[in-house]
N, C-alpha and C positions, 0 to 999 in steps of 0.2 A: 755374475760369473760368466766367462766367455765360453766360448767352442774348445780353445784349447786348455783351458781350466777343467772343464767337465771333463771332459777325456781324458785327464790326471786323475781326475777325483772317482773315476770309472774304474781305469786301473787299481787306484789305491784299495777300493770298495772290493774287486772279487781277490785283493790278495790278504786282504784282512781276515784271519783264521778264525772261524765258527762257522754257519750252516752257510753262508755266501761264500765261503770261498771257492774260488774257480781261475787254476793258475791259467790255463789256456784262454779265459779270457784278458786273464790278468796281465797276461805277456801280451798278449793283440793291442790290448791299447797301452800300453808300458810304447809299443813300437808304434803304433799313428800318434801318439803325443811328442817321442820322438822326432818323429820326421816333421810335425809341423812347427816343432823347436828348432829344425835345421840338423839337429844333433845325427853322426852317420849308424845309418841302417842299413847297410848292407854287412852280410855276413860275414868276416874276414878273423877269423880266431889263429892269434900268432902264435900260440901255447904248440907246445911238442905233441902234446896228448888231445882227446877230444874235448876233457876236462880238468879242470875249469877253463871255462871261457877266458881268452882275454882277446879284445879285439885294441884295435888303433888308438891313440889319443882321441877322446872326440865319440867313440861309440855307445851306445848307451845300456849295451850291454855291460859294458863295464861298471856301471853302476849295483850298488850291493843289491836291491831288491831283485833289478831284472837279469843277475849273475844269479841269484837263485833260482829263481826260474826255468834258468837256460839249465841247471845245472839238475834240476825236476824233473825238466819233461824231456829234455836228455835233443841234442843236435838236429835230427832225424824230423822231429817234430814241430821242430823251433823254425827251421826251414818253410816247413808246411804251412807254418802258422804268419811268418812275413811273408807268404805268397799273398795268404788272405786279407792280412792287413794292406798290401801294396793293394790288391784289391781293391779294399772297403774305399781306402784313401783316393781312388782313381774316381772312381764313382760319387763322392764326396766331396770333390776337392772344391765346390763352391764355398764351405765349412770354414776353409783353410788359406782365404787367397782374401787379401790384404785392400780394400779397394783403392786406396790410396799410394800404393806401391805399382810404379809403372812395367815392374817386369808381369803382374797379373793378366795386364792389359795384352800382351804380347801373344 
């Protein structure tokens, strides 16, 4: 299993309901597994309302698991929470960088 498989499987693991679950972690790496797919993480909810989410083609919020999520821990904290994942992923980004992809090199 890779870096960016663990970090699905990380997600998956605190959103699955019994004594592990923990949606705030479960959002944090929903969004670094995100971003290291490419897939867009930046905040951008086109809905009228705060809720439900819907963001762009291509967000990964729009996906059913981490639209729950968003729709849990409610905008506010979802925010807070891809600050820290932008975070983890800045400080990390050896994890995530390709070495045979010449833009790594750059």
């Amino acid at each position: 299993m890779g870096c960016v498989e663990a970090v699905r499987a990380l997600a998956e693991y605190y959103n699955t309901p019994g004594v592990t679950r923990a949606p705030e972690k479960a959002y944090k790496w929903y969004y670094i597994n995100a971003s290291a797919n490419g897939q867009l993480t930046e905040y951008q909810n086109l809905h009228q309302a705060p809720l439900p989410y819907l963001g762009p083609v291509g967000d990964f919020r729009n996906e059913c698991l981490a639209n729950a999520l968003v729709s849990e821990l409610g905008e506010q904290r979802v925010r807070e929470l891809d600050v820290e994942a932008t975070r983890w992923i800045s400080e990390h980004a050896l994890f995530f960088t390709d070495p045979s992809d010449d833009r790594s090199r750059r």
